[in-house]
C-alpha positions in Angstrom: -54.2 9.5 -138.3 -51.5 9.4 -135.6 -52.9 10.0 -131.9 -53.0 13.2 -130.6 -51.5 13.3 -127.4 -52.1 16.0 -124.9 -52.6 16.5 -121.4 -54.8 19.3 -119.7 -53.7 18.6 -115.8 -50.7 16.9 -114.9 -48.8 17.7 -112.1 -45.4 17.9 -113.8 -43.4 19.5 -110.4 -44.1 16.5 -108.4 -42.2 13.8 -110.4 -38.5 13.8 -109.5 -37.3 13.2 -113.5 -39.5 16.1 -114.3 -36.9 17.4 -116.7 -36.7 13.8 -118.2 -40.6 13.7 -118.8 -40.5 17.4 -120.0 -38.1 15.9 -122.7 -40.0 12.6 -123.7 -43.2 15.2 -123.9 -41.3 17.3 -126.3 -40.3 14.4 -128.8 -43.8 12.8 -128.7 -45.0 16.4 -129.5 -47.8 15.9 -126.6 -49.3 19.0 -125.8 -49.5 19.8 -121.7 -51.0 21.8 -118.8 -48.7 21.5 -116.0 -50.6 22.3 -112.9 -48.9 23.8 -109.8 -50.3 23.5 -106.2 -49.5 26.9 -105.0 -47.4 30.0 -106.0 -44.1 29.0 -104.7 -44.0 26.1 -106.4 -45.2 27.4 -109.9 -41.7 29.6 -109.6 -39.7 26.9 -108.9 -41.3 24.8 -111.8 -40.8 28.0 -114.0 -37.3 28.5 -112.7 -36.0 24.9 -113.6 -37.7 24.1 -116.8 -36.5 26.0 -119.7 -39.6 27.3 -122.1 -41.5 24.6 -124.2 -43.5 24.8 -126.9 -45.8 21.7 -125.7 -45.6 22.5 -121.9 -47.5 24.9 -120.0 -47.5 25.5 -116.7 -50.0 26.7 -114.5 -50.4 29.7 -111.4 -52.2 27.6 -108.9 -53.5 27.5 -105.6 -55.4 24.2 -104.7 -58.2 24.6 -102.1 -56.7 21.8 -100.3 -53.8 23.8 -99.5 -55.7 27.4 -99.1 -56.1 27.1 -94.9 -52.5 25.3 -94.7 -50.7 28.2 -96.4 -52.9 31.3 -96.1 -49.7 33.5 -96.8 -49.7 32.5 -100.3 -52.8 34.0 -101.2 -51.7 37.1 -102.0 -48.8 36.0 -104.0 -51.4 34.0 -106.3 -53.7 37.1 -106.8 -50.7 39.3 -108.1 -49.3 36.9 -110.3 -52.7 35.8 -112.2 -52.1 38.9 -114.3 -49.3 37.6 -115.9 -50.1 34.0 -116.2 -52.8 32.7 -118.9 -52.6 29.4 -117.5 -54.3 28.9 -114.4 -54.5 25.8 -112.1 -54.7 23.7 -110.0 -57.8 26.1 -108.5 -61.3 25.4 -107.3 -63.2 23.9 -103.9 -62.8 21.2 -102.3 -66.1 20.3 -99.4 -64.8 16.7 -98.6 -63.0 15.5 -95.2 -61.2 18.2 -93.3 -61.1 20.5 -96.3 -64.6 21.8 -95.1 -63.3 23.2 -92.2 -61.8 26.3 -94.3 -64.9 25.9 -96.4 -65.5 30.0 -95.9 -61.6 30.7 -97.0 -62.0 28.7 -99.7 -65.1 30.3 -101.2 -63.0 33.7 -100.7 -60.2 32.8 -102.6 -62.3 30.8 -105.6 -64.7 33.6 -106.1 -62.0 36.8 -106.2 -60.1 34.3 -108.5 -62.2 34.0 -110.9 -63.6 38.2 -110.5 -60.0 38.6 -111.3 -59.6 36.4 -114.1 -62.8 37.5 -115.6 -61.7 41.1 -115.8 -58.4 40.3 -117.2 -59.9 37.8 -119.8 -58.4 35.1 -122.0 -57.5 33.0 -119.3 -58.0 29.3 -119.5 -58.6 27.5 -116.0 -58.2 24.1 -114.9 -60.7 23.5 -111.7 -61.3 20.8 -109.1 -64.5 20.8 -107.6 -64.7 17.6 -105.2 -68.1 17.7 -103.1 -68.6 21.0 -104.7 -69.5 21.3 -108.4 -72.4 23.1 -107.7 -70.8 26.1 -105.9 -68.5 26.0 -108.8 -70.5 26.4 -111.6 -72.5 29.1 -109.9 -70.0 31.0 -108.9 -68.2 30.9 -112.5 -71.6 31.7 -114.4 -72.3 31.5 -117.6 -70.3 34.9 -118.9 -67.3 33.8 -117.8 -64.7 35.6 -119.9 -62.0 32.9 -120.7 -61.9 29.1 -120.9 -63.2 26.6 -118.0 -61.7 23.1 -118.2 -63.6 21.1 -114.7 -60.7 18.1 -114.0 -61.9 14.9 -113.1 -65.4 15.6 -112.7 -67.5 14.2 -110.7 -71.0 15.8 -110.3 -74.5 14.6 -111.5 -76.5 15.4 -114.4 -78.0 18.8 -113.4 -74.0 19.8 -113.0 -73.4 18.1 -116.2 -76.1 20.2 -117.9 -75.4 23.3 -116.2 -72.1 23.0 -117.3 -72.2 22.7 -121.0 -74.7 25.3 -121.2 -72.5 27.5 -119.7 -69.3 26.4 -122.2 -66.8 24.5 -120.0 -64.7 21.5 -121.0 -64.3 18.4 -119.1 -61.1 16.4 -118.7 -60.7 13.2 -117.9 -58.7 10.8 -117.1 -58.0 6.5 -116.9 -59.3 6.4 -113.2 -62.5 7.4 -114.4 -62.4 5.2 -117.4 -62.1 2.7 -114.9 -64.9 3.0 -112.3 -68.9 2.3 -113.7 -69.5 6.0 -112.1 -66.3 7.6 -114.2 -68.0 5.8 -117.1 -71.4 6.9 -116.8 -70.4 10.5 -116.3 -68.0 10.6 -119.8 -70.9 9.1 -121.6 -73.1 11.8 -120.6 -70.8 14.1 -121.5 -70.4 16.2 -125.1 -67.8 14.5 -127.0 -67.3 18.2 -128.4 -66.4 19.4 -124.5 -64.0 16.0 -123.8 -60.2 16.7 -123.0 -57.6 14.3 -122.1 -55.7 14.4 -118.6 -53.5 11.9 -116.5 -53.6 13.9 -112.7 -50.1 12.3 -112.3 -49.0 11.2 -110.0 -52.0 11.1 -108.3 -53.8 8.8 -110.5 -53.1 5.0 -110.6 -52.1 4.5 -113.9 -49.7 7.8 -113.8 -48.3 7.0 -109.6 -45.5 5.7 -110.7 -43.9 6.8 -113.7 -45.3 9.1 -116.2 -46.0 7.2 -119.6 -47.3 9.3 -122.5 -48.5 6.1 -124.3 -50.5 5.3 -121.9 -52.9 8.0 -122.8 -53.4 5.7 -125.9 -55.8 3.7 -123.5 -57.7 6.7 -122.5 -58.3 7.3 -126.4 -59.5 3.8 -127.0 -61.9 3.9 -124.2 -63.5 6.8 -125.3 -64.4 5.7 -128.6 -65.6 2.1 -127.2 -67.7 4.7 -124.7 -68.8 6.8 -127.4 -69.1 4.1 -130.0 -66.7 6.4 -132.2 -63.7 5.1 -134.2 -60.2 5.6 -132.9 -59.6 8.2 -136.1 -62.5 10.1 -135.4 -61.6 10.9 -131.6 -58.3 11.8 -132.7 -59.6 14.2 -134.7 -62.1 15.6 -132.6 -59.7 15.8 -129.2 -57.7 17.9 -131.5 -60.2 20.0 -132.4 -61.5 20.5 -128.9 -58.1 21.4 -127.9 -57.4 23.8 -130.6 -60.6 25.4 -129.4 -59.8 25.4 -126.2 -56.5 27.7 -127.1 -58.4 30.1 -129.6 
């Protein structure tokens, strides 16, 4: 069975041959959630790359960004009705971020009242120093699809979590740290997604390499003692979920 290559958060926007990866992802058939950092630059993503049948982008806002650019906000609310793709979102309590901690809450929790009432939405969420404010204020009858990217809470969050339906996605930086490691073994292989986080993972800083998501496929099975086949087929099945 050929690998099944796909990518649930990548930010596409931020790689000056964008249009040259865009094309490379098109021939290697590799499906992919383009995350935005905030409204203007979704457009400008939009605007340049011509429609795709294996790229997707995302209506973000990234709480790291939320206090440095409050006049965005209201941009982001208005367009979530016409996006179904929605990321990079979330809350971030680390470092400096906490000082907007209150904004942040604001913006997460109407995004997510909104996206609820409009339904079929599918989410891409970071959640640094914060999963647990996450997943409460998402619930359990969330009325869409909840990927959390590059996860990193503990095992009440992990439980929490899958009882509630989410997916996780992850990526070669976690693959390669004994806490990335433990968390992806603890985790459903029936809720597992692929993701890079170029550029602002190590293996993706540089240059964006669809092959290299090979490796992430190859780890997972050693992690989950599965052969390479069989996580083939069941990424693809978790991603075909994921869209239905």
């Amino acid at each position: 069975m050929n690998p099944f290559y796909h990518d649930t958060h990548v930010h596409l926007d931020l790689y000056k041959n964008s249009s040259d990866i865009i094309h490379e992802i098109n021939e290697k058939k590799s499906y992919t959630i383009s995350v935005t950092n905030l409204p203007i630059l979704y457009d400008k993503a939009v605007s340049k790359h011509l429609d795709s049948k294996y790229v997707r982008f995302a209506l973000g806002i990234h709480p790291e960004l939320v206090g440095k650019f409050p006049e965005q906000i209201p941009f982001f609310y208005k367009k979530i009705l016409d996006c179904r793709y929605i990321g990079e979102i979330g809350l971030d309590f680390t470092g400096e971020n906490i000082s907007y901690k209150d904004l942040q809450l604001e913006v997460f929790k109407k995004t997510i009242e909104i996206c609820n009432l409009c339904g079929g939405k599918i989410l891409s969420i970071h959640s640094r120093g914060a999963t647990k404010e996450v997943i409460e204020i998402i619930g359990s009858e969330f009325n869409g699809k909840i990927i959390l990217h590059w996860f990193s809470g503990n095992m009440t969050d992990i439980e929490r979590a899958v009882q509630n339906g989410y997916y996780f996605s992850v990526n070669l930086d976690m693959f390669n740290t004994a806490k990335g490691r433990k968390i992806i073994n603890k985790l459903p292989i029936e809720r597992i997604l692929l993701e890079s986080d170029g550029p602002f993972t190590k293996s993706f800083r540089k240059a964006y390499n669809i092959f290299s998501i090979d490796k992430a496929i190859r780890e997972l099975g050693n992690i989950k003692s599965i052969e390479i086949e069989k996580v083939n087929m069941l990424l693809k099945r978790n991603f075909q979920t994921l869209l239905n």
